[in-house]
VOGU-3710 file (C-alpha; in Angstrom, 3 decimals, decimal comma):
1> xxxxxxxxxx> 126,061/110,472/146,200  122,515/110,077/144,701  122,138/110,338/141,268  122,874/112,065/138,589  125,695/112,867/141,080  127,804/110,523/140,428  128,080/110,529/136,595  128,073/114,906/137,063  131,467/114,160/139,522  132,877/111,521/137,077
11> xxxxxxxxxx> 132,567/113,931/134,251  133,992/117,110/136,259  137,168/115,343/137,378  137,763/113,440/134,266  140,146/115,946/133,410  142,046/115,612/136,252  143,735/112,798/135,156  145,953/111,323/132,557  144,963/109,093/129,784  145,425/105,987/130,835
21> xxxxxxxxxx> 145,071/106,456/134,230  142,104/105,304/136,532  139,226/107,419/138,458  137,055/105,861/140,931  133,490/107,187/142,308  131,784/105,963/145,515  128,609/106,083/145,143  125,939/104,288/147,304  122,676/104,670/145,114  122,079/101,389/143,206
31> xxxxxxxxxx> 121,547/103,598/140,429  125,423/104,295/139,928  126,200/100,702/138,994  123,779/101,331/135,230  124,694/104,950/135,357  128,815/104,532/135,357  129,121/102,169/132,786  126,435/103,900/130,360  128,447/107,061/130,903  131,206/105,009/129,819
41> xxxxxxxxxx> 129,902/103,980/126,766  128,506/107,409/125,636  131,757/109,291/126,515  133,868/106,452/124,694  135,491/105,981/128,248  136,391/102,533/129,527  134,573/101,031/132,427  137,177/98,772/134,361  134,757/97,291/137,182  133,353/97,943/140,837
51> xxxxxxxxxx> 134,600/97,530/144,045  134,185/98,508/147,798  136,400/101,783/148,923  137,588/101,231/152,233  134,118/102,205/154,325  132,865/99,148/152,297  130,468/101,489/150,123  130,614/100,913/146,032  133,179/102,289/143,886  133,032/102,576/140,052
61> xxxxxxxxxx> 136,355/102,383/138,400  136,983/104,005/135,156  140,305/104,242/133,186  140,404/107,230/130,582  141,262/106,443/127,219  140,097/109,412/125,409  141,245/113,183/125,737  138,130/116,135/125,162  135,361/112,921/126,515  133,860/115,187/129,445
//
């Protein structure tokens, strides 16, 4: 996804999951890997790390720690 994409789909699906749990975003524009953790920090979220997903492109990990963040 290019950006803002990535950061738009993080904060739709945040939601989706419980506190404490973790949601990852694959995102191949180098842009993501500033983007994710700032979003992070703004929304009071907690950036866990980045990895590859399984096609080898980069995921951004975040765990939710805070309900009403979007």
């Amino acid at each position: 996804m290019p950006c803002p994409m990535p950061v738009i789909e993080l904060a739709r699906h945040l939601a989706d999951v419980e506190v404490g749990e973790l949601l990852a975003v694959v995102a191949r524009d180098p842009a993501a890997a500033v983007d994710v953790p700032a979003w992070c920090r703004m929304k009071q979220q907690e950036y866990v790390g980045a990895d590859a997903a399984d096609d080898g492109a980069p995921r951004y990990v975040v765990r939710r720690v805070r309900v009403g963040s979007s």
